[in-house]
N, C-alpha and C positions, 0 to 999 in steps of 0.2 A: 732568600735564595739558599738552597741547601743542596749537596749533591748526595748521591742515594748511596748507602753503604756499599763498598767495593773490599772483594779479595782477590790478593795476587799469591799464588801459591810458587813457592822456591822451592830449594832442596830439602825434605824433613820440617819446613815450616811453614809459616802463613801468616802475610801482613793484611791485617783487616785497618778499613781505615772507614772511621766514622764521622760526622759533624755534629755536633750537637748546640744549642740555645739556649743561650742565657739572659734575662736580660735586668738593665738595671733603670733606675729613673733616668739616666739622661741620656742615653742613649740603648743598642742591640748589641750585645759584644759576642762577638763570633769565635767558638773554641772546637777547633778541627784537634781531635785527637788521633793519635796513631798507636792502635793495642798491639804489640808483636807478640809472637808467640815462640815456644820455647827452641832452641835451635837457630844458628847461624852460620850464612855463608856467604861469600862473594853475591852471589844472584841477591841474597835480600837486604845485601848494600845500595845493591845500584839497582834494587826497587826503591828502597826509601829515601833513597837523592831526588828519583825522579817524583813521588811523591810531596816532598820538600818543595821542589823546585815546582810544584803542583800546586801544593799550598800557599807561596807568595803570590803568585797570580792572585788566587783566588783571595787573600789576605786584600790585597791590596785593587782586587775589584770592589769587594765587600766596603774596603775603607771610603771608596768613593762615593758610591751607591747612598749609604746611611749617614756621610757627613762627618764620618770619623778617621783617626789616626792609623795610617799602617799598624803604628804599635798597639795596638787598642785589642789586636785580633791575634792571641797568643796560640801559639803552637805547644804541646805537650806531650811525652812518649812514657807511656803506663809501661808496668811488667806484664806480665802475660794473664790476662780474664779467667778466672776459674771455671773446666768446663761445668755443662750441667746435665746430670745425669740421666744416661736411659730411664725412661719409665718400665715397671717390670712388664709392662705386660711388650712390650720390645727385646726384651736381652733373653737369652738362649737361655733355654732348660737342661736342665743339669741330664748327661746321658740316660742316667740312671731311671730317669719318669718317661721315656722316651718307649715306645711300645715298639719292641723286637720283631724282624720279620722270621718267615721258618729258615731255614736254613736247605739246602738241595735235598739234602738226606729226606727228611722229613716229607718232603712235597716228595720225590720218587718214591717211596713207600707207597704209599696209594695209588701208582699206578700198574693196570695191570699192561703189561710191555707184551708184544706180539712176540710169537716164535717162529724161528722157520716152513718152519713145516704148516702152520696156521693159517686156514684158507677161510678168508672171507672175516680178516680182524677188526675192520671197521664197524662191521653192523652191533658188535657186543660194545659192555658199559667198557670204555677208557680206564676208569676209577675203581678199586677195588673197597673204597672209602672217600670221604671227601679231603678236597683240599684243604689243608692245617691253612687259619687265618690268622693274622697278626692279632691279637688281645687287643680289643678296645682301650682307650685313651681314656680314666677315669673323667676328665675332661672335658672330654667328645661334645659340643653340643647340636642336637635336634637346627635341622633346617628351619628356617623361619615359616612360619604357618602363612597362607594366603588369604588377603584379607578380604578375599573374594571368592572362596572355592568352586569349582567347576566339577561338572556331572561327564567324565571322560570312559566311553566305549572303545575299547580297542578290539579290534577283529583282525585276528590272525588264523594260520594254519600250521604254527608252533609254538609253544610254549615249556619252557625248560621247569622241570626235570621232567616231564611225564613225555611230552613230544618236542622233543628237538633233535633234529640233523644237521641243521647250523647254526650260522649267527644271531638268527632271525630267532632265533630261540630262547636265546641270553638278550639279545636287546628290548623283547617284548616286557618279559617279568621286570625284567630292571627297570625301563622305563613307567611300568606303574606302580612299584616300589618307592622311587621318588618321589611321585608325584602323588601317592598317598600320604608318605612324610611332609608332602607340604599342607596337607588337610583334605585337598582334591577327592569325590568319590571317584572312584576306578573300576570298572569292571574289563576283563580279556572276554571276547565270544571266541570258543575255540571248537573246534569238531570235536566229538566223544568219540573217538574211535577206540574201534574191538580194541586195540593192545593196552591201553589206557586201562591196568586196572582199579577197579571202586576204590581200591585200600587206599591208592595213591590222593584220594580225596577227602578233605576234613566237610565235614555237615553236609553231603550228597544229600540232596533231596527231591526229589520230582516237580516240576512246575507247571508246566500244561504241555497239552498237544495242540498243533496247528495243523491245516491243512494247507502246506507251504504251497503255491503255485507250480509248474512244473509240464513242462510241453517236451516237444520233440517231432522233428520232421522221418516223416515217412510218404514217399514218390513225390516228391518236393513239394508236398504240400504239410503247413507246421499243424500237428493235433495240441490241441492245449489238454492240460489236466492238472492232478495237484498228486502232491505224495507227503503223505500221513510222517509227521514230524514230530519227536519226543525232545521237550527240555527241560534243564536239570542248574540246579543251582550249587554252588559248592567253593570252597576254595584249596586253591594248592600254594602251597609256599608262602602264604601269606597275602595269595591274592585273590582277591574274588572271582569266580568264572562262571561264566555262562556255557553249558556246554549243548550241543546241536547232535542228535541223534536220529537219521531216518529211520521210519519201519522196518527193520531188515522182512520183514515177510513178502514186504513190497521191494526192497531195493537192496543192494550190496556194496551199495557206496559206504566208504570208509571203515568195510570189512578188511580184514584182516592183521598179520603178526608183526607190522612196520606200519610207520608214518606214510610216507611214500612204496610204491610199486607193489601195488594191493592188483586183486584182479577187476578191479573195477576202473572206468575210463577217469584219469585224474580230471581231465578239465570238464568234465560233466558236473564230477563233485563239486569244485569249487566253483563253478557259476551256480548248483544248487546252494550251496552251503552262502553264496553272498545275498543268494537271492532270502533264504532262511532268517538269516541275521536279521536283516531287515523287516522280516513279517514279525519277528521275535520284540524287536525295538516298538513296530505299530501297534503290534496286539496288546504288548502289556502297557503300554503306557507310560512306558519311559520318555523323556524330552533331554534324553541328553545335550548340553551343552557344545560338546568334541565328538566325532566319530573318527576315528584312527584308526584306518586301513593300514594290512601292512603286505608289499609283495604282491605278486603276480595273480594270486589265490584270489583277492580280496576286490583286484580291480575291477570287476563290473559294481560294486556297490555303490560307485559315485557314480554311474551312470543310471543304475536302477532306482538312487533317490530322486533325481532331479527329475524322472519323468514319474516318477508315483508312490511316494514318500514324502516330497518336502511339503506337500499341503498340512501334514499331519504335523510335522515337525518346523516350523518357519523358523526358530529360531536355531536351531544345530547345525554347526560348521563342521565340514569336511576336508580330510589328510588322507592324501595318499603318498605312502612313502618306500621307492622302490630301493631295498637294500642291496639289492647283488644285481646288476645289468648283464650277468653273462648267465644267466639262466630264465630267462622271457618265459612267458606263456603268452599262447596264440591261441586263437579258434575263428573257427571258419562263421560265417552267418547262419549256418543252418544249426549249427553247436551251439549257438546263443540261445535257444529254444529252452534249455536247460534252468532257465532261469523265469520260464514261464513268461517272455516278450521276444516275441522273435525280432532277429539280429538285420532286418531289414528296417528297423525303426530306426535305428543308429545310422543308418548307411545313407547319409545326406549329407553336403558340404558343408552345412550350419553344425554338425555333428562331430566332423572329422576329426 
């Protein structure tokens, strides 16, 4: 019979109260110690009465129990247990190895701040240089490597620093920045548009042309056809890309000197541009693992794999992940056409 270590905490100290077993030939003699610790006051008085007063009980259940003498079962009160030290890799690092953040000064330097009189200050760089980052932690150690790596496609309509207008632009790179640090291959599909220039790309190179699908309704009845498709391989920032380029002789999608509000219809492009990807993923012979859609741009692709895609790909899992709910994208059925399957395929209750 033993009861399980108990602490009762007072003012400034701490009665631990342990049992311990000893035993000898002729019988179990039962030695209940009481460790205090340093400091005292009224409270850890009239804790250790009531412990006291704990201990004869239990003294004198014990003596019954084993066939021995009240007195047989001695009480004893040690000075205070020497603690035992943090291990170092627990106790705080000295300020001094501790990696400094910038300070305000430093981070407003680099911004270029709007003036009154300045019409239209959003569209230009924020940044007149980049933001100062903290120095790396000598330290620092690498993410653990996956002992499984996956073949992950992400398909977006931005990608920072070359096209971004929002968030959607910082969370794409980042997210396949991790996940290459964990071993992961990563590829972004992003559109090559006009403002995108070459410079901003490290090993551009040309990859094929396809003849991406591509229809369109005219007196409500949909014409199919295809429209001549150039892609390119490359990376930016660190990340690998896939970039998606129509003919401009043939088309004017994703012409122009911004991301958005080009004179081309937006939602024409990105139902081309998802329907692209995908011809992109079949022709070459990719089996990605992930397909990671991102945004409004991107969402007809889970619907164009499952009707004529997955045969090719059985094994690749699809994500669609809507960041911002207060900017939707819509198109009418006759707009789905864009994507070279018209939008009456979808338009069934098993579909909706």
């Amino acid at each position: 019979m033993m009861r399980n270590p108990r602490a009762i905490r007072g003012q400034g100290s701490c009665i631990i109260v342990k049992a311990t077993l000893s035993t000898t030939t002729a019988h179990t003699t039962r030695v209940i110690t009481i460790c205090r610790a340093s400091g005292k006051s009224n409270g850890d008085d009239d804790a250790i009465a009531r412990l006291q007063q704990e201990n004869l009980l239990l003294r004198e259940a014990l003596a019954q129990y084993q066939g021995c003498n009240p007195s047989e079962v001695t009480i004893e009160i040690d000075k205070e247990e020497p603690s035992t030290p943090l291990p170092k890799s627990t106790q705080k690092q000295p300020r001094s190895t501790r990696a400094k953040k910038p300070n305000a000064a430093a981070i407003s330097s680099g911004i270029n701040w709007p003036s009154p009189s300045e019409d239209r200050f959003w569209e230009r760089d924020a940044h007149s240089s980049p933001t100062p980052l903290p120095p790396s932690s000598s330290n620092t150690q690498s993410p653990d490597q996956d002992p499984s790596p996956l073949h992950i496609m992400h398909i977006s309509a931005e990608m920072a620093p070359v096209a971004k207008v929002g968030g959607l632009g910082d969370v794409v790179p980042g997210l396949a920045k991790a996940c290459l640090d964990m071993g992961h291959q990563v590829e972004i599909v992003l559109p090559f548009y006009q403002c995108i220039p070459d410079s901003a790309i490290q090993d551009l190179q040309y990859v094929l042309e396809i003849q991406v699908p591509k229809g369109h309704f005219q007196d409500g009845v949909m014409h199919g056809g295809s429209l001549k498709t150039h892609f390119f391989k490359g990376v930016i920032d660190g990340c690998p890309v896939i970039l998606v380029r129509p003919d401009w002789e043939q088309s004017n999608l994703f012409k122009g000197d911004r991301i958005y509000g080009g004179s081309y219809n937006e939602a024409e492009a990105y139902l081309f541009f998802s329907r692209a990807a995908l011809e992109y993923i079949k022709v070459s012979g990719s089996q990605p693992n992930v397909v990671h859609c991102h945004e409004w741009q991107t969402s007809a692709v889970p619907m164009l794999f499952w009707e004529n895609v997955v045969v090719n790909m059985p094994s690749t899992r699809l994500i669609l992940t809507i960041h911002n709910f207060d900017s939707p994208g819509e198109c009418r059925q006759d707009e789905f056409a864009a994507t070279g399957v018209g939008g009456d395929l979808f338009n069934t209750i098993d579909k909706a």
